[in-house]
PAZAPA-4460 file (N, C-alpha, C; in steps of 0.05 Angstrom, whole numbers, plus 32768, in hexadecimal, padded with zeros to 4 digits):
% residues 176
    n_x    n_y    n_z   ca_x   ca_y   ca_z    c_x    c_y    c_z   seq   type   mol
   7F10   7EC9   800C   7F18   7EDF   7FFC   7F2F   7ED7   7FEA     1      X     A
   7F2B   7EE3   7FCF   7F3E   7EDE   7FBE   7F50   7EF8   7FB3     2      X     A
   7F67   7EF1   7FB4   7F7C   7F0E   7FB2   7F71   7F10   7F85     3      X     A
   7F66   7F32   7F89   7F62   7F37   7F66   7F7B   7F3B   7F55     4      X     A
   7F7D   7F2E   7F42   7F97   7F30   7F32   7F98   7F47   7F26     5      X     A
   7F9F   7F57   7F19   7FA9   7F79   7F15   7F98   7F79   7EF5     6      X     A
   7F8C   7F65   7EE9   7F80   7F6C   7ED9   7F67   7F6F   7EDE     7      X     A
   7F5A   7F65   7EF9   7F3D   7F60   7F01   7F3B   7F7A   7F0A     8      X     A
   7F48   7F94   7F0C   7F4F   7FA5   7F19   7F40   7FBB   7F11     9      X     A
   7F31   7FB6   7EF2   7F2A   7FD3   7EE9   7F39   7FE6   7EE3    10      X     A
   7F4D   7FE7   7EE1   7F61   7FFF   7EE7   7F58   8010   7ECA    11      X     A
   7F5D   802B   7EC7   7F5B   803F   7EAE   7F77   8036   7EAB    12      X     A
   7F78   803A   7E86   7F90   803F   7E84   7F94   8060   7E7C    13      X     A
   7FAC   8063   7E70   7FBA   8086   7E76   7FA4   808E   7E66    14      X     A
   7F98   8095   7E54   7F8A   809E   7E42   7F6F   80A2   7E4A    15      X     A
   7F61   808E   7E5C   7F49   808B   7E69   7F4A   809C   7E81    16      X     A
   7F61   809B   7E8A   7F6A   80AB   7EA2   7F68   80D0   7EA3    17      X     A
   7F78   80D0   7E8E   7F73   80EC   7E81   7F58   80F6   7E77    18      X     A
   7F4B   80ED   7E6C   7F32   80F3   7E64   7F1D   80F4   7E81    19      X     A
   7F24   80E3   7E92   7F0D   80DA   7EA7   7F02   80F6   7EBB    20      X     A
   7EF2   80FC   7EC9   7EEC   8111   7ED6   7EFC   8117   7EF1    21      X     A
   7F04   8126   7EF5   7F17   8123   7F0F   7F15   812E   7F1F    22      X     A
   7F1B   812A   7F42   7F15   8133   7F55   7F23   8149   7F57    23      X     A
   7F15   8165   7F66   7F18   8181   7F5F   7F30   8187   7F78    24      X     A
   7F49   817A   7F78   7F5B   8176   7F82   7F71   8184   7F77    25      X     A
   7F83   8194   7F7D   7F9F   819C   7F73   7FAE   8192   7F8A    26      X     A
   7FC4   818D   7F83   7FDB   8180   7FA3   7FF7   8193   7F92    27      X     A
   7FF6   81A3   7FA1   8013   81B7   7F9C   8037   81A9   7FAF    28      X     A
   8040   81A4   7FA2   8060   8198   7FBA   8073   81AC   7FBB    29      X     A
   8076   81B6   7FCF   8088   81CE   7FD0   8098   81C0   7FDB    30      X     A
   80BA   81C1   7FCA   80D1   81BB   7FCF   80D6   81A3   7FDF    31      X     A
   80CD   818C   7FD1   80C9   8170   7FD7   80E7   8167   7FD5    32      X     A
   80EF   8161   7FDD   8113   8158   7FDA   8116   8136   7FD4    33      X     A
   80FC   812C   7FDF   80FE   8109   7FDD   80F0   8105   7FC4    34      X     A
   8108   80F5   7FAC   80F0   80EA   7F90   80E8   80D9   7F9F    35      X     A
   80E2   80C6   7FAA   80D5   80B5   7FB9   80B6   80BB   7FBE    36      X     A
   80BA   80D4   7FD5   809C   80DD   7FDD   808E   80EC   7FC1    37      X     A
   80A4   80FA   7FAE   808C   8107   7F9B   8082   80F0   7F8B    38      X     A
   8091   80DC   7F83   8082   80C0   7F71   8075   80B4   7F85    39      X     A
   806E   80BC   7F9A   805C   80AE   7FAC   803B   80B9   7FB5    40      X     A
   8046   80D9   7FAD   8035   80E8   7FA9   801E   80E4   7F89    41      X     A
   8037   80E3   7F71   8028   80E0   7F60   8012   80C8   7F5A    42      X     A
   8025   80AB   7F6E   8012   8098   7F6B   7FF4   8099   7F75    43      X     A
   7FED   80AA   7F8F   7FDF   80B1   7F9D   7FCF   80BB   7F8E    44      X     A
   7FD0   80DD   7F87   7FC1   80E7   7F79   7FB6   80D9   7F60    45      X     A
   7FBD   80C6   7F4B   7FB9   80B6   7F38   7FA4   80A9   7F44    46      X     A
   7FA1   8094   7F5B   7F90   8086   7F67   7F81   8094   7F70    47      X     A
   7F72   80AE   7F71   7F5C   80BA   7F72   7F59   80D2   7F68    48      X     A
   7F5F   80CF   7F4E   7F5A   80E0   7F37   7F59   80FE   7F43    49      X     A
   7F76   810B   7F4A   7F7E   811F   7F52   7F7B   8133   7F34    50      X     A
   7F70   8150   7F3B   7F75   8159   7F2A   7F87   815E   7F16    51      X     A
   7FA1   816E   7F2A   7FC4   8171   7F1F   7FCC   8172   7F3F    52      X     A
   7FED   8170   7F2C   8003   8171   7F41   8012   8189   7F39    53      X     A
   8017   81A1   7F4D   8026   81AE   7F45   804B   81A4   7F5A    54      X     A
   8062   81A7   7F46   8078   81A3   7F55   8085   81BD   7F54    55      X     A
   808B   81CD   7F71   809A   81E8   7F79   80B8   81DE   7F86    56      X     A
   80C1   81F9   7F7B   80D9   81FC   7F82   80F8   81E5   7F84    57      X     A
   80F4   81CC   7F96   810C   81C9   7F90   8108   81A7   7F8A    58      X     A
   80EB   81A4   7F87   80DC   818D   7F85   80EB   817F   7F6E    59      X     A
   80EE   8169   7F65   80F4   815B   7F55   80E3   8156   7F35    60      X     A
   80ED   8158   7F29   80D3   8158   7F08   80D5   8136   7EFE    61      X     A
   80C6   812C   7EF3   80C8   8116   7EE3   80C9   811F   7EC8    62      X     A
   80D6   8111   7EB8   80E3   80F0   7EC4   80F4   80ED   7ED4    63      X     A
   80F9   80E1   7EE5   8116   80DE   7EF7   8110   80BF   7F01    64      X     A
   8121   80A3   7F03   811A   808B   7F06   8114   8087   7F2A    65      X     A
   8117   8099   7F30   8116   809D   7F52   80F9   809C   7F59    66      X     A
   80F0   80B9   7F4B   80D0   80C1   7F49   80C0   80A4   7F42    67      X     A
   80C8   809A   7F27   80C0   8084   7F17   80B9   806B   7F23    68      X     A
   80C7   806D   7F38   80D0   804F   7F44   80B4   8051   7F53    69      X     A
   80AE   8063   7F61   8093   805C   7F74   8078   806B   7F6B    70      X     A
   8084   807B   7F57   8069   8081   7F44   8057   806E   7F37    71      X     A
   806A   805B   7F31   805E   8048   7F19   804E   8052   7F00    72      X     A
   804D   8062   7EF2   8049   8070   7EDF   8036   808D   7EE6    73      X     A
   802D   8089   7EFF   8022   80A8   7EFD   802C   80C9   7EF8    74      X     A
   8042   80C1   7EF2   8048   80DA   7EE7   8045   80D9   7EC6    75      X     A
   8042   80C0   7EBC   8031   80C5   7E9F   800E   80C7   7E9D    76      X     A
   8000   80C4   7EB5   7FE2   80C5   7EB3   7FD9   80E6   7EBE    77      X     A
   7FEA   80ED   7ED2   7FE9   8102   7EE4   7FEE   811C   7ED5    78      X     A
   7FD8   812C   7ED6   7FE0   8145   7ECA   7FF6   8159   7EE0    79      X     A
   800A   8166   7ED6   801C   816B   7EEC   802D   8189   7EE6    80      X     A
   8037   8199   7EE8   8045   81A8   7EE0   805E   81B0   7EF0    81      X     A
   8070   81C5   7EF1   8085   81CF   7F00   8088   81E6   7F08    82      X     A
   808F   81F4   7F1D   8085   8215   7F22   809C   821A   7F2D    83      X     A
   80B2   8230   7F33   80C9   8236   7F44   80BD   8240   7F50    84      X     A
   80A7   824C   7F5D   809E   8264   7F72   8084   8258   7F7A    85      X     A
   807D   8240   7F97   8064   823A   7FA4   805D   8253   7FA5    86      X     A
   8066   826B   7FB3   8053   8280   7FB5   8048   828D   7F98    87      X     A
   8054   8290   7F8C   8041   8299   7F79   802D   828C   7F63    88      X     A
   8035   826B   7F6A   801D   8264   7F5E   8009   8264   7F72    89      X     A
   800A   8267   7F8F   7FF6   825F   7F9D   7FDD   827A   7F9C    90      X     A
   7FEF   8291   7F97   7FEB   82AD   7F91   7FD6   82A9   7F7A    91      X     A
   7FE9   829D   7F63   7FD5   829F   7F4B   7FB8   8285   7F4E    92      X     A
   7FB9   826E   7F5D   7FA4   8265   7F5D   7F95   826F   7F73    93      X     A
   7F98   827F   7F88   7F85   828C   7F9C   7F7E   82A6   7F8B    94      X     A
   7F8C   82AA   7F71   7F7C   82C6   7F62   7F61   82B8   7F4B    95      X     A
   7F66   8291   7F49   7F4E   8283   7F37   7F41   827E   7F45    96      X     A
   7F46   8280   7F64   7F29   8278   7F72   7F2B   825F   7F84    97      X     A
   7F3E   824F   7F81   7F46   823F   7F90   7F44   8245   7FAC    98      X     A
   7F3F   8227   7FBD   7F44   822C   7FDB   7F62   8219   7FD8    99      X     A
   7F73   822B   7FE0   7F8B   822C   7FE9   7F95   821B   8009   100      X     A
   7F95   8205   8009   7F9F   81F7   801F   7FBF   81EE   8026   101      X     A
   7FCE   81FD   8042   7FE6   81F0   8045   7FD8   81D5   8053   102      X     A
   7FF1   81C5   8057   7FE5   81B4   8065   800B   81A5   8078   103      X     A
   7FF9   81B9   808D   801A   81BC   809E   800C   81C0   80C4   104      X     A
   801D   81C6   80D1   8017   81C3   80F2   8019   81E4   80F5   105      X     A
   8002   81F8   80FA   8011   820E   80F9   7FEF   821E   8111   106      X     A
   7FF1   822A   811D   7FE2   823B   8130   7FC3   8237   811E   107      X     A
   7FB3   822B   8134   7F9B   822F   8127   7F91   8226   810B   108      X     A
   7F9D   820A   8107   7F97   8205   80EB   7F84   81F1   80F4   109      X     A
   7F73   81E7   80DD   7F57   81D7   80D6   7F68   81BE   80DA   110      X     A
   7F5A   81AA   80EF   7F63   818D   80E9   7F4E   818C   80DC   111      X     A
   7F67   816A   80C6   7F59   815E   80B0   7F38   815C   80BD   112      X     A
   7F37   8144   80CC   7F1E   813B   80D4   7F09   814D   80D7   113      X     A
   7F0A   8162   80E0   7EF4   817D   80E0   7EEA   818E   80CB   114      X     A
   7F03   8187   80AF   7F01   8199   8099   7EEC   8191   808A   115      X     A
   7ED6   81A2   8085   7EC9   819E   8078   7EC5   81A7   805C   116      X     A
   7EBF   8198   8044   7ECB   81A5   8024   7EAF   81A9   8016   117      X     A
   7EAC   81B7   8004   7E99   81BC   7FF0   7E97   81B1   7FD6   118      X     A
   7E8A   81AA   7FD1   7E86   8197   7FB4   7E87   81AD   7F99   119      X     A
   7E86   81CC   7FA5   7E8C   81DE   7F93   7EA3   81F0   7F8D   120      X     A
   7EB7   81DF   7F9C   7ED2   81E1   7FA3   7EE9   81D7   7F95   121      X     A
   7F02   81E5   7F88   7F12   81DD   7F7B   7F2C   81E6   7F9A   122      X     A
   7F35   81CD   7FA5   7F45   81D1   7FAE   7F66   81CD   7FAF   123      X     A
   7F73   81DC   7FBD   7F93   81DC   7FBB   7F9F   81CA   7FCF   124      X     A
   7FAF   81BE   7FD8   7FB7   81B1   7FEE   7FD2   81AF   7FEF   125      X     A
   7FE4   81C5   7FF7   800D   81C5   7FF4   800E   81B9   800F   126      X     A
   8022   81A2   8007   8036   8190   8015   804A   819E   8013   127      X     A
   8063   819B   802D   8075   81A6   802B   8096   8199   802E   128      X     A
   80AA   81A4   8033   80BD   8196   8039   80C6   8189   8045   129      X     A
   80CB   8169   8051   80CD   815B   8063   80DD   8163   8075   130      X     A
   80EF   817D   807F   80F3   8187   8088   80E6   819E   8095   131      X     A
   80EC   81B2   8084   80DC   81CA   808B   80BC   81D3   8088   132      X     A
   80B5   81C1   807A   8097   81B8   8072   808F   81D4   8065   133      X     A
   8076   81DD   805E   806B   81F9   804C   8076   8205   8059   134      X     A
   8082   821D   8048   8092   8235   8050   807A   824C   8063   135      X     A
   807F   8259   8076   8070   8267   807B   8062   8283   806B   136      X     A
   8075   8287   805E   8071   8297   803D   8053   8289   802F   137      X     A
   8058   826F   802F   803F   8262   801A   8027   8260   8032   138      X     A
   802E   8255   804E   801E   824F   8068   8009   8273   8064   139      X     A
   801B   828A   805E   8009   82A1   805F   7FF1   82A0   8051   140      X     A
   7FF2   829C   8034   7FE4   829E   801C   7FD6   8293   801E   141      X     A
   7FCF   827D   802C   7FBB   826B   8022   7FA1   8268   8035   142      X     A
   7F91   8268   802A   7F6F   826A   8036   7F75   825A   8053   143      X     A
   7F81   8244   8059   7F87   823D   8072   7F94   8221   8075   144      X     A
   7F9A   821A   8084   7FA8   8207   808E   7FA6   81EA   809E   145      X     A
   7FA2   81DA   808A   7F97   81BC   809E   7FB5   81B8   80AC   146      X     A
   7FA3   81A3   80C0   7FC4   8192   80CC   7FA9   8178   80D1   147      X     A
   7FC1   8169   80CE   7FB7   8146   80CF   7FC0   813F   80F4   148      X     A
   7FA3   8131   80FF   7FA5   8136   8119   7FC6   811C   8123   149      X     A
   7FCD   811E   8130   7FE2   8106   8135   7FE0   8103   815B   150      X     A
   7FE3   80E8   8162   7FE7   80ED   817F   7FF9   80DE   818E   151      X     A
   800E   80D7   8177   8021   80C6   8180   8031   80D8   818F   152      X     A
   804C   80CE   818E   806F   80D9   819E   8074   80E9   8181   153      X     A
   806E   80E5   8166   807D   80F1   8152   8068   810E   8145   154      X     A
   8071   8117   8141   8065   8137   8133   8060   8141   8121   155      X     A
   806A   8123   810B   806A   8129   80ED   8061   8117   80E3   156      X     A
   805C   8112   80C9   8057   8101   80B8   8068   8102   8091   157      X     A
   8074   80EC   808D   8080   80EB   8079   8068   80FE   8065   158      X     A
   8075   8103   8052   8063   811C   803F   8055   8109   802D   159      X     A
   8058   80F0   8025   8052   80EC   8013   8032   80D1   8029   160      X     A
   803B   80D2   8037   8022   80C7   8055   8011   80E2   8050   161      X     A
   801C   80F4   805F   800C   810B   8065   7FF9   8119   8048   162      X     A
   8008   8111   802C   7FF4   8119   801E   7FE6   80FE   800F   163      X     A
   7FE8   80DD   801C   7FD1   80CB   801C   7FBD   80CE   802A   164      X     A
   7FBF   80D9   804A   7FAA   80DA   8050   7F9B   80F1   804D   165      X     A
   7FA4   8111   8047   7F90   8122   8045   7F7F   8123   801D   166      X     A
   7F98   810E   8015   7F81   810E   7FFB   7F6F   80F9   8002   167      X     A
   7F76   80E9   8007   7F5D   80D1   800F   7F49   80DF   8023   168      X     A
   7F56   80ED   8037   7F37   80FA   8043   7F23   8111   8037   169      X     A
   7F2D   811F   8022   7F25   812F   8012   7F14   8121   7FF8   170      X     A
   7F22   8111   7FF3   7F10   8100   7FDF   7EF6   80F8   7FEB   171      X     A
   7EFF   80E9   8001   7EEB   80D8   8011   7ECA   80ED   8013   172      X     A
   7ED3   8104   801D   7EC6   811C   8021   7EB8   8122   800A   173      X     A
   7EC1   8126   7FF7   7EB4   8132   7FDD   7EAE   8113   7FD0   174      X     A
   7EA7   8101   7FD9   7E9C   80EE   7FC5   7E8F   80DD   7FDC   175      X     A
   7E8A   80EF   7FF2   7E73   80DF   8009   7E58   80E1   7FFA   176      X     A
***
């Protein structure tokens, strides 16, 4: 095996990226405190053509060289916006039709592995604060609630882990 050099790569550039068809994905960050995990987020969603990124409340906006640093430009390919109120955008996209996903540890929620998605489906997926994770305010609103199964000693997962693997399993899903 030979390691591919970054031009053998295929890659879109920003322009191709924008234009290209995208997976019916929204990833909402409610009050992300680490630029780290949201440019880690953005890089993510970029590598499988996420629809948008919405950033709530106390989340960080780009440009900022923090974000930048582990984004590597996806916050110039990534369609993205800024909202002060997760609840009420979650409000206003459960009034377009959206399925509305927290994706937190909370009574009776869908593990990833069981969730099954529709190909006629525009979905939402809020990450929350590495602390306090989705507010239970936003945990109400929303059509329901995955948790990512874990079976170690630990109970959490870094946010910007926890939203690699439920976009990669959601992708995986809708492009089986």
């Amino acid at each position: 095996m030979r390691k591919l050099k970054n031009e053998e790569l295929d890659r879109l550039d920003v322009d191709a990226f924008k234009k290209a068809d995208k997976v019916p994905i929204t990833v909402v960050l409610d009050n992300i405190r680490s630029l780290n995990n949201i440019g880690s987020v953005f890089r993510t969603a970029d590598a499988f053509l996420i629809k948008k990124i919405f950033l709530c409340g106390i989340t960080a906006k780009p440009p900022h060289k923090d974000i930048h640093k582990t984004a590597l430009g996806a916050t110039e390919s990534m369609d993205w916006e800024y909202r002060q109120s997760t609840v009420e955008l979650i409000e206003e996209l459960n009034a377009k039709g959206y399925a509305t996903w927290a994706v937190e540890q909370v009574e009776k929620a869908t593990m990833l592995n069981s969730f099954t998605v529709s190909k006629d489906k525009e979905y939402v997926f809020v990450f929350g604060n590495e602390v306090k994770g989705v507010s239970q305010e936003v945990v109400d609103i929303c059509d329901g609630v995955l948790e990512i199964p874990q079976y170690g000693t630990k109970h959490s997962l870094n946010i910007a882990v926890s939203a690699g693997i439920v976009i990669w399993d959601i992708w995986s899903k809708l492009n089986a």
